[in-house]
Structures are given as structure tokens and as C-alpha cells.
N, C-alpha and C positions, 0 to 999 in steps of 0.2 A: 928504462922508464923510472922517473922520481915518484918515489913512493911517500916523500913525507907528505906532512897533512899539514893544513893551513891554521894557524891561532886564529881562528875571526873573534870577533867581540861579544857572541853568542857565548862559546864555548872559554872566553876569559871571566864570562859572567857566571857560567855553571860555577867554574873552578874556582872562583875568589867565596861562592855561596858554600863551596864544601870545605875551604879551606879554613872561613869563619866558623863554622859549626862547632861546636864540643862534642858531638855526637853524630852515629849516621842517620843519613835522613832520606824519609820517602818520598814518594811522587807531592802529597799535598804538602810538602816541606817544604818544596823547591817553587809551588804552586803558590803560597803564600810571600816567599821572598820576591817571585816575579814579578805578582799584579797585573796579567794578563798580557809581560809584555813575548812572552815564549808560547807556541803551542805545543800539547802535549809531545805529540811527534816526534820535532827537534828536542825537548828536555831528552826523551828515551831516545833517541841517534845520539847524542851528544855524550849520553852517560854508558850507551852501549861502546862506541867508541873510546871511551876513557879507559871502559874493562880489557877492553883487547888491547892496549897501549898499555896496560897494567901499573895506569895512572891511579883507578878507582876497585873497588872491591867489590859486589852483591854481597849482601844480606838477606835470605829466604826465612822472611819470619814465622811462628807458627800461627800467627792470624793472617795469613796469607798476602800480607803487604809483604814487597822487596825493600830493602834499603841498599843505602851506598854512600859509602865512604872514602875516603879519601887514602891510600896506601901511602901512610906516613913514614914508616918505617921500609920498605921496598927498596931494594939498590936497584938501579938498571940492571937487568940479566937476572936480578935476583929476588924477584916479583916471587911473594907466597901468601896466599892467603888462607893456610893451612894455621890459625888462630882459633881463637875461645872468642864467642861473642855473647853479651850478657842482654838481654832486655827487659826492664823495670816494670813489672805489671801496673804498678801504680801512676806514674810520671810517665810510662809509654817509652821513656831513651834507650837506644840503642846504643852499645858502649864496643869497639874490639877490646879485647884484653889483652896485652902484650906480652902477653907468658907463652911459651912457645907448650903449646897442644902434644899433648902423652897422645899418644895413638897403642892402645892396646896391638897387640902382635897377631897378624892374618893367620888363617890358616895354610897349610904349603901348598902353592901354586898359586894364589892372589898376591897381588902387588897393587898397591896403593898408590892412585894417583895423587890425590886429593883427598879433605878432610874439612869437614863444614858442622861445628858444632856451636847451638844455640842453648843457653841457657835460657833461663827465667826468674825471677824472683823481686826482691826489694833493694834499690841500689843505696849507697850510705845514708844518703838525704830524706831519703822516704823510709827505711828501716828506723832513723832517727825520730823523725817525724810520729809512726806510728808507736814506736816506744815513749815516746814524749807525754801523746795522749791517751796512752794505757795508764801512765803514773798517778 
């Protein structure tokens, strides 16, 4: 049985949306680039799809939106999404960070599958900004 999966123009459209992006982006992300021409549905089949093809990445924010991104950096076969992700209180962006994630040492008999760490704070533009109008 052929197992690949088909390019429709749905799914060229998700990927040229996350591929523009400088940041990952959520559901009203994708919601605003659409214009009503996708329904919710298909956006999340399309983007659940991209994850298990380890096209895209999840982002579990701690204000409870997901995001998704784009695995820039990912060989075939060598999909990880074991990274730093940073999100700007202020401006809202979601950033990966491309340093590869310290993972503190388990205790004996855990083994680490996976590693999902979100930061928070002020990204340069907004840290700038905000030191700008303290001066």
C-alpha cells in the first residue's frame, strides 16, 4: 500500500504561511492569514499532519494557546524538537532558539524521551523599547 500523502493546495498554502513567518504561530495566526478561506478543522488535520511528517513542531504555551512552527533546522530521520523556545510577554512572539537544550541528568532508571522548554520574558525589541522609555 502507497503510504505517501498528497501536496494539495490546502496544505501548500498552510506551508508557504509558516514558512513566511519569523515566528511560530497560532491558530488566530493562521486565522488572520486565511480570511475565511480554510475551516478550523482542516488548519488543525493539516498542521497535525505536518507534526507526524516532522515537517512542523507544537509549541504548548503557558497561556494555554499551541503554536507551530516550522522545523527549519530538522534533517530527514533527524527530526528533534528537543530546543529552547522563548515567548515575549510583551509583543506575544514566539521564537525557537537554536541552541541545543542542557537537559539536567535523570535520576537511574528514567530515560528521556523528549524535552519541551518554554521560557518567557522580553525579546530584544521590546526589552529595547521598554529601556528606551524608562530613560
Amino acid at each position: 500500500m502507497d503510504k505517501r500523502k498528497r501536496n494539495t493546495k490546502t496544505k501548500q498554502l498552510i506551508k508557504t504561511i509558516l514558512s513566511d513567518a519569523s515566528s511560530a504561530l497560532c491558530y488566530e495566526d493562521f486565522e488572520k492569514h486565511l480570511s475565511g478561506k480554510m475551516d478550523k478543522a482542516t488548519v488543525y488535520r493539516i498542521l497535525q499532519g505536518f507534526c507526524e511528517d516532522g515537517i512542523v513542531h507544537k509549541i504548548a504555551g503557558e497561556n494555554g494557546k499551541t503554536y507551530y512552527a516550522l522545523c527549519r533546522h530538522c534533517q530527514t530521520g533527524n527530526h528533534n524538537d528537543s530546543h529552547l523556545h522563548f515567548r515575549c510577554v510583551k509583543c506575544q512572539t514566539v521564537l525557537c532558539i537554536d541552541e541545543p537544550l542542557v537537559v539536567p541528568s535523570l535520576p537511574l532508571g528514567y530515560k528521556m524521551i523528549d524535552a519541551y522548554c518554554l521560557v518567557s520574558g522580553h525579546c530584544p525589541d521590546c526589552f529595547n523599547e521598554i529601556a528606551n522609555h524608562e530613560q
